[in-house]
N, C-alpha and C positions, 0 to 999 in steps of 0.2 A: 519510679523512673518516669520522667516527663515522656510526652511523645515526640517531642523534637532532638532529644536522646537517645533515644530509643531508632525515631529517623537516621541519626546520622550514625548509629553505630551501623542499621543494617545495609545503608545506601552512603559510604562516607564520601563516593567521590562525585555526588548528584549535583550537579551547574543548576545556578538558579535561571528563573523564569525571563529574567531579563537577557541572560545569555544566550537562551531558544529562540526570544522574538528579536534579538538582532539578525540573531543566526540565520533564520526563515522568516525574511520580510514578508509582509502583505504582499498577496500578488496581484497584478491586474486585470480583476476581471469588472467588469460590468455587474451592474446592482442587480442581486439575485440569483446571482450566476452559482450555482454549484460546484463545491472538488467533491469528489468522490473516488472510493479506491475499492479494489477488489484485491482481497490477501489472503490465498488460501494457503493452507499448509502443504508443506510438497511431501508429506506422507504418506501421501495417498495420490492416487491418480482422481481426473475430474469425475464428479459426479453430476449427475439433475441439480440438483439442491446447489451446489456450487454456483456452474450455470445460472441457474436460475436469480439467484443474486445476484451474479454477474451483469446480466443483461437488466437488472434494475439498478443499478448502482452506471451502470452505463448512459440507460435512457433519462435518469436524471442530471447528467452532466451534459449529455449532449443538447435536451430540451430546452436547459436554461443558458447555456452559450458558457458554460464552465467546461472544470476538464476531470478526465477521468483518466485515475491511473494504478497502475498493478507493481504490486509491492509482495515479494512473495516470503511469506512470512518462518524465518530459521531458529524458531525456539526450540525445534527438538531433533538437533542433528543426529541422535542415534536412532531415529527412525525412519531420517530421510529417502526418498526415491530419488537416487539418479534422475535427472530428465524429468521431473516431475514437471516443473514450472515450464519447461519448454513444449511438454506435452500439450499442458493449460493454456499455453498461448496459441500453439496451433489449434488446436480447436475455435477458439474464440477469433482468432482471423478466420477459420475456414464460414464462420456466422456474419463478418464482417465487425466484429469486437476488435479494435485497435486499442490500445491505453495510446494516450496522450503524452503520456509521463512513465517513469521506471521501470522496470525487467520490460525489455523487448526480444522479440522472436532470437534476433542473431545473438542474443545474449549480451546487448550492450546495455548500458540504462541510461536514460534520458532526461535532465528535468532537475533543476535545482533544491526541490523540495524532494526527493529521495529516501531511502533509506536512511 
């Protein structure tokens, strides 16, 4: 079986590449500008390590006049926490961490490049 067979048996309804880059145009940032995202899993509540990424995925967007935004990531709903993500976000306001973009505090999300 080729592997392009083999692709669309196991992915058959996958949009090609030209669909994604209409979908999500270039955005406007300024030359060098960073995106950068923080996506933790809401399985767990935050940790150091989390954090800690956090706040470098942060000061890289904020450095270079990009943006930074929080996408929280739902690959394993039978493990989910409740309030996980909302937890992760108060914390990260209470440091002065805003995302720019996706899942916010009140639970709305922001940002045309989203989930």
């Amino acid at each position: 079986m080729k592997f392009k067979e083999l692709a669309d048996l196991l992915y058959p309804n996958v949009k090609s590449v030209d669909f994604w880059e209409n979908e999500y145009r270039d955005r406007n940032l300024t030359k060098g500008a960073e995106v950068t995202r923080f996506a933790p899993s809401p399985t767990w509540y935050m940790h150091i390590g989390n954090f800690f990424t956090c706040m470098i995925d942060y000061a890289i967007a904020k450095s270079s006049g990009g943006t930074f935004y929080f996408r929280l990531e739902d690959t394993d709903k039978k493990r989910e926490i409740q309030g996980a993500g909302e937890i992760a976000l108060g914390i990260m306001k209470q440091f002065g961490v805003v995302p720019d973009e996706g899942l916010m505090v009140d639970g709305s999300q922001v940002g045309e490049y989203g989930p």
